[in-house]
C-alpha positions in Angstrom: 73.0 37.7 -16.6 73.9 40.4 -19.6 74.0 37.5 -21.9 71.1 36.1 -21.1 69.5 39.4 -21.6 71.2 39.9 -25.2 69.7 36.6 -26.4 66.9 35.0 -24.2 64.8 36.8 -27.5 67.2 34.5 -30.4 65.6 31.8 -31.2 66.1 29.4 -33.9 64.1 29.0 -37.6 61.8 26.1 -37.3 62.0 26.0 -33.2 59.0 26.0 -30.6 60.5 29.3 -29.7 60.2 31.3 -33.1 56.8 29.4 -33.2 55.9 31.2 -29.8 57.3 34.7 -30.5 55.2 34.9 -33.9 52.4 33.9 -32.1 52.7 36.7 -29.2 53.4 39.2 -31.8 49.9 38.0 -34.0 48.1 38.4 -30.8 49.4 41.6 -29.7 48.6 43.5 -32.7 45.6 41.5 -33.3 44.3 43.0 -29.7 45.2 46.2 -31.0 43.4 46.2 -34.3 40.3 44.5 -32.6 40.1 47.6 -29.8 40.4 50.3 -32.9 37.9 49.1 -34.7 35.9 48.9 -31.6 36.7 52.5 -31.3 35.7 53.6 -34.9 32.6 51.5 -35.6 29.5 53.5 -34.7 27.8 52.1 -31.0 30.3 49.8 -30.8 31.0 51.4 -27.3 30.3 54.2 -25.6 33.0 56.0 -26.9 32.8 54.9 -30.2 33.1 57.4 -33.0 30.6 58.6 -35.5 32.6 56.8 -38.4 30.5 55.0 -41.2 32.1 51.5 -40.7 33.0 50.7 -44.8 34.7 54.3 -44.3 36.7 53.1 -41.5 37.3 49.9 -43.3 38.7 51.4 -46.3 41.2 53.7 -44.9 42.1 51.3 -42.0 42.9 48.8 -45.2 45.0 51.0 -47.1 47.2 52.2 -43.9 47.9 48.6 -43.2 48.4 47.5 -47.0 50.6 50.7 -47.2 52.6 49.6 -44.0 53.3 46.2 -45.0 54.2 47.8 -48.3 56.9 50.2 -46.7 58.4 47.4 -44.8 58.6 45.1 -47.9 60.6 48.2 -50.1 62.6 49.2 -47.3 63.6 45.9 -45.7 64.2 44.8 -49.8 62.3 41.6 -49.5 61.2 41.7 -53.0 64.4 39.8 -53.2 63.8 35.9 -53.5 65.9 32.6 -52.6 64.9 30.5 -55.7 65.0 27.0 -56.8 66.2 28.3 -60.1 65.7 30.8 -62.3 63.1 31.3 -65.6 63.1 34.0 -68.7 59.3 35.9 -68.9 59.6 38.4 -72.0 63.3 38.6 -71.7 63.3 39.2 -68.2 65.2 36.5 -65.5 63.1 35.9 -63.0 62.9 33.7 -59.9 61.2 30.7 -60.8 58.8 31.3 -58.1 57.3 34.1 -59.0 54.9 32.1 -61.5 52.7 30.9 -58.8 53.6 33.6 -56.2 51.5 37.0 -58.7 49.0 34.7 -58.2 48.8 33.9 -54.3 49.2 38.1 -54.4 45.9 38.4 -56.6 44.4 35.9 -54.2 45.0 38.5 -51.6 43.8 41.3 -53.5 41.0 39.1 -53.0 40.4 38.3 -49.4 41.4 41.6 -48.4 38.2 43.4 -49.5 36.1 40.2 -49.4 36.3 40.3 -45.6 35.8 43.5 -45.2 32.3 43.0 -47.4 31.4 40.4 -45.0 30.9 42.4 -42.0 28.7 44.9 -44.4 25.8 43.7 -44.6 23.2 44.8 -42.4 21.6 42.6 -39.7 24.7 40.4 -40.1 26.7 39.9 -36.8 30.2 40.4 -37.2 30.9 37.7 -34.8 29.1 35.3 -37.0 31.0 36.8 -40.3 33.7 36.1 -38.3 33.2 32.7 -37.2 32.2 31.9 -40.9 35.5 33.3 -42.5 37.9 31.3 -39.2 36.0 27.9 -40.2 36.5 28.2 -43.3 40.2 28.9 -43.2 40.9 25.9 -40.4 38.7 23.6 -42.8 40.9 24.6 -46.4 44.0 24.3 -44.6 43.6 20.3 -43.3 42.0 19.7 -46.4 45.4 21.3 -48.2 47.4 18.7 -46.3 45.4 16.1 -47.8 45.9 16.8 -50.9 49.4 18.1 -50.7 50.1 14.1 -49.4 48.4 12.5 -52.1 50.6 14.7 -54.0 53.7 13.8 -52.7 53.8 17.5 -52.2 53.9 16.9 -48.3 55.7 14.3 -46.9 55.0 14.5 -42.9 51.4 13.0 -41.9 49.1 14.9 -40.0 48.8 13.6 -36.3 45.9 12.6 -34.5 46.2 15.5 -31.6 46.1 18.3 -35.2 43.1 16.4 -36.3 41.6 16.1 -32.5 42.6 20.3 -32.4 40.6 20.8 -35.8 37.6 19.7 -33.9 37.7 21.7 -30.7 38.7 24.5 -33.0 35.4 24.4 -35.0 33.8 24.2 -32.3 35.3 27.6 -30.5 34.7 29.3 -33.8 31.6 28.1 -34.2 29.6 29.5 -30.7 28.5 32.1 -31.8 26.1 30.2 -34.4 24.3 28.4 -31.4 23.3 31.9 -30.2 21.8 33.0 -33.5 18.2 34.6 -32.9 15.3 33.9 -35.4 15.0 36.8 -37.8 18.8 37.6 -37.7 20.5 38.3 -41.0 19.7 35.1 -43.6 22.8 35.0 -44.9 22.0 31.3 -47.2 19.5 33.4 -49.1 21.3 36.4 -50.0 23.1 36.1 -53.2 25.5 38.9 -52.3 26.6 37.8 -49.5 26.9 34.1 -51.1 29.3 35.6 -53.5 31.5 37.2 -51.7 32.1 34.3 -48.9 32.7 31.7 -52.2 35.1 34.1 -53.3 36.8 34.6 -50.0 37.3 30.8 -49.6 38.5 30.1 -53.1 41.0 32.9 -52.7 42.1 31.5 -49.7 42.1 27.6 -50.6 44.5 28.7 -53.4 46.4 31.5 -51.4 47.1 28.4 -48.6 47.8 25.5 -50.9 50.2 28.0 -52.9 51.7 29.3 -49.3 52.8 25.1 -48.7 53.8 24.2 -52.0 56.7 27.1 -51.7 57.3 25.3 -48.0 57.4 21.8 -49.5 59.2 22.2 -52.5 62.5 24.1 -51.3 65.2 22.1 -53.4 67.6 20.6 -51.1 70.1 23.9 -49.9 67.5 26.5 -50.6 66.4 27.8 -47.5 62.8 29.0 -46.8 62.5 32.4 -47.8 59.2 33.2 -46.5 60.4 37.1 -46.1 61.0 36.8 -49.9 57.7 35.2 -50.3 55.9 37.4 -48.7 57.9 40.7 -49.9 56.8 39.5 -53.6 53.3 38.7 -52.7 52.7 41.8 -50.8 53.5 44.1 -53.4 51.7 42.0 -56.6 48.7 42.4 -53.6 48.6 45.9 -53.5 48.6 46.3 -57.6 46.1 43.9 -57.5 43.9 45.7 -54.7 44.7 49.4 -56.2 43.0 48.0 -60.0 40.4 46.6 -58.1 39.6 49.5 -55.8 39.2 51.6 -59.2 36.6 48.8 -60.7 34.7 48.6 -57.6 34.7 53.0 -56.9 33.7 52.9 -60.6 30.7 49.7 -60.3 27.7 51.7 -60.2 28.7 53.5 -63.3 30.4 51.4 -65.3 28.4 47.9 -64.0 25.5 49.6 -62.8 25.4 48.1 -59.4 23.7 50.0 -57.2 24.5 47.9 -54.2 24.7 49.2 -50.7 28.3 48.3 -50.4 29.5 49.6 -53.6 28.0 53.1 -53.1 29.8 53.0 -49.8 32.3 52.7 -50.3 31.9 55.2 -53.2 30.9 57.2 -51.0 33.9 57.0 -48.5 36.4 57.9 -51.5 34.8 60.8 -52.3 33.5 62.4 -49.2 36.1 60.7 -46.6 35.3 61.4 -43.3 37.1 63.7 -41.0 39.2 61.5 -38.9 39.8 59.1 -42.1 43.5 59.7 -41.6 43.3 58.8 -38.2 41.9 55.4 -39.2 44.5 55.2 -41.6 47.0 55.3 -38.7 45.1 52.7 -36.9 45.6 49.8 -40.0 49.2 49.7 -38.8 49.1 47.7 -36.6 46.3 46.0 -39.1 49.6 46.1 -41.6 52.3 44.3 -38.7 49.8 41.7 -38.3 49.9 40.5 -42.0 53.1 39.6 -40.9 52.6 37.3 -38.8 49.9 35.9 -39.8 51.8 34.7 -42.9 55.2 33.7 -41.1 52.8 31.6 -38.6 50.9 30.0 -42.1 54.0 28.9 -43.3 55.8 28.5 -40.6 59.0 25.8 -41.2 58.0 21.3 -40.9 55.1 22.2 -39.9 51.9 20.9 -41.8 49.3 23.3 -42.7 46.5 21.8 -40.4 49.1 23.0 -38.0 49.9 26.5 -39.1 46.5 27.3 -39.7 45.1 26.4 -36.6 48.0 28.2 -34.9 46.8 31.2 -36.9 43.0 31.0 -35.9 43.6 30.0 -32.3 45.8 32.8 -31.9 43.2 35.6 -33.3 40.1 33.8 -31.7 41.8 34.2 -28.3 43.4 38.0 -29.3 39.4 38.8 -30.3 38.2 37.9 -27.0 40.7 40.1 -25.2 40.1 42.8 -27.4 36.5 42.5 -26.5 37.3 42.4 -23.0 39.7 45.6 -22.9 37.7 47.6 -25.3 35.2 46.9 -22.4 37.2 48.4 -19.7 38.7 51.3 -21.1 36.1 52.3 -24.0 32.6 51.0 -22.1 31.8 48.1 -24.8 30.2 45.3 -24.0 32.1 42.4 -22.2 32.5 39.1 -23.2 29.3 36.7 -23.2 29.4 33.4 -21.8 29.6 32.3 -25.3 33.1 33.7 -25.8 34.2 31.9 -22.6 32.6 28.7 -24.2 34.3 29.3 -27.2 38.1 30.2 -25.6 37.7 27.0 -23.2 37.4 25.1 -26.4 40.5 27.0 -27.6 42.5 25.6 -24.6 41.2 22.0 -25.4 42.6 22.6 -28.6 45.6 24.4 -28.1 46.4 21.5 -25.1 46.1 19.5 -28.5 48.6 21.2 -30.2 51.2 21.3 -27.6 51.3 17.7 -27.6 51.6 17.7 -31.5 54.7 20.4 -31.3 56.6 18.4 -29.0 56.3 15.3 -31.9 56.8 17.4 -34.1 60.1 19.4 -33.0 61.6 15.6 -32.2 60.8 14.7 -35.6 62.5 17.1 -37.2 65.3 17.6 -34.7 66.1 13.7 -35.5 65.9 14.3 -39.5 67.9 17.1 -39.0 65.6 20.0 -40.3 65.9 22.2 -37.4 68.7 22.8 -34.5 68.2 21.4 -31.1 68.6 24.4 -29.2 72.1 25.1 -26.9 71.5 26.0 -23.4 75.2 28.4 -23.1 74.0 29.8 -19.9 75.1 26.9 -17.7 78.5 28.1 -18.0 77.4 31.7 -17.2 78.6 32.9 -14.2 
């Protein structure tokens, strides 16, 4: 019994198992971060705090990016596993860092883009939402497709991932049937046009960039997404700082006098009371980041796959949180909408179960992962 303790939580690279714990952890802290910011949005529920939400949305940021920061310099992931070496200025570098900078910029990017998106007023946050989960489960079957005609990728893409894409849209995309005439026209406002384009670009080239490091390990490198990620993490928060400054500095330097930019202007310079409070609360914002980008690219598996791991995971973790920030902080519960839009997340997870178990047989017979030993047979 003491060994099965010791190791019923080991699991494998590449197995259903690691797959599964990733995905409890994403949802666990995704529950979390969806109950805080229930907690610090103004009439979000009934004891919601009188926070102005880019306020909270700025320091929550910036306790997260500095948490996954921490870990990165402390754990010494900034290391990297490389398929070989190249010389930039007279400095020896790991050949992937060309194309990894970039993927960090890229989330530079998304980082304040989403938060933009739930600005604007008379937009619903569920529909920024559903906008932003589309658009992420859309780039990353369209990423396999190219990757193939690439050769980049070399597995196909099953017809269960394809069936899940499908369900998937459709549990992301509820919350657009309920949409009420005179509710925020989001088509028509340049703004908001601008920052969504810029979110999905970010993102199409973050994702393709986060598979072409999975498929192009040279034979004997392992898949170093802790490397990966260390590197891009830290490139992301040089990028975010420089941008932070250009956008506290827009209405002066750029003259834009937006609603957003004065904001969060406004938040730097007169930062509410409990803004450090909020900053504690992006932790677990931060631990997500984690696994959200283990479970994007997660080892032989395609990114149709990953990504609707990813967004099935935090569409299901948003409807708990809805439903716990109901019981303990008196918000509102879950519409019949969300229980529309989780049984289609069943559907499509039922989907995916049925892919994993091709997939894991696939690569247990090419030899890419370990078939796992059951030692506590012998176990008295």
């Amino acid at each position: 019994m003491s060994y099965v303790n010791s190791t019923m939580w080991k699991t494998s690279e590449g197995s259903t198992g690691r797959l599964m714990q990733l995905c409890v952890g994403y949802f666990v802290f995704y529950v979390i971060t969806g109950v805080s910011a229930k907690f610090f949005t103004p009439g979000a529920s009934k004891l919601s705090l009188d926070m102005e939400q880019m306020a909270y949305m700025v320091y929550n940021t910036l306790g997260g990016m500095v948490t996954a920061l921490a870990v990165v310099l402390i754990k010494r992931w900034y290391t990297l596993k490389s398929n070989g070496m190249i010389s930039i200025a007279g400095i020896t570098l790991p050949r992937e860092v060309s194309y990894i900078i970039p993927s960090g910029f890229m989330t530079a990017i998304i980082i304040p883009t989403t938060t933009l998106m739930y600005t604007f007023e008379g937009m619903s946050v569920m529909v920024a939402m559903v906008i932003m989960r589309a658009s992420v489960i859309v780039i990353s079957r369209a990423v396999d497709s190219v990757q193939i005609l690439q050769g980049i990728l070399r597995k196909k893409v099953y017809r269960e991932e394809n069936l899940a894409v499908v369900f998937a849209l459709l549990a992301a995309s509820m919350n657009l049937f309920w949409v009420r005439p005179g509710d925020f026209d989001f088509v028509h406002n340049v703004a908001a046009v601008v920052i969504l384009s810029s979110y999905i670009l970010a993102y199409a080239i973050r994702i393709y960039i986060m598979n072409y490091f999975k498929n192009t390990r040279a034979k004997g490198i392992p898949l170093d997404n802790q490397g990966f990620f260390g590197v891009e993490q830290i490139c992301a928060f040089v990028f975010a700082a420089l941008l932070s400054i250009a956008f506290f500095n827009a209405g002066s330097w750029f003259g834009w006098e937006v609603p957003q930019v004065m904001a969060f202007h406004r938040a730097i310079v007169e930062p509410p009371p409990l803004w450090g409070w909020a900053a504690v609360s992006g932790i677990a914002f931060g631990i997500v980041a984690f696994f959200s980008v283990f479970l994007f690219m997660f080892k032989g598996r395609t990114a149709t796959f990953a990504g609707l791991v990813n967004r099935l995971t935090s569409l299901t973790a948003g409807t708990v949180a809805t439903l716990v920030a109901a019981i303990l902080l008196g918000a509102r519960y879950p519409e019949l909408k969300d229980w529309l839009s989780l049984g289609f997340i069943l559907v499509a997870v039922g989907f995916l179960s049925v892919a994993e178990r091709k997939r894991t047989a696939e690569l247990v017979a090419a030899r890419e992962i370990q078939v796992p030993v059951d030692k506590t047979a012998a176990t008295p």
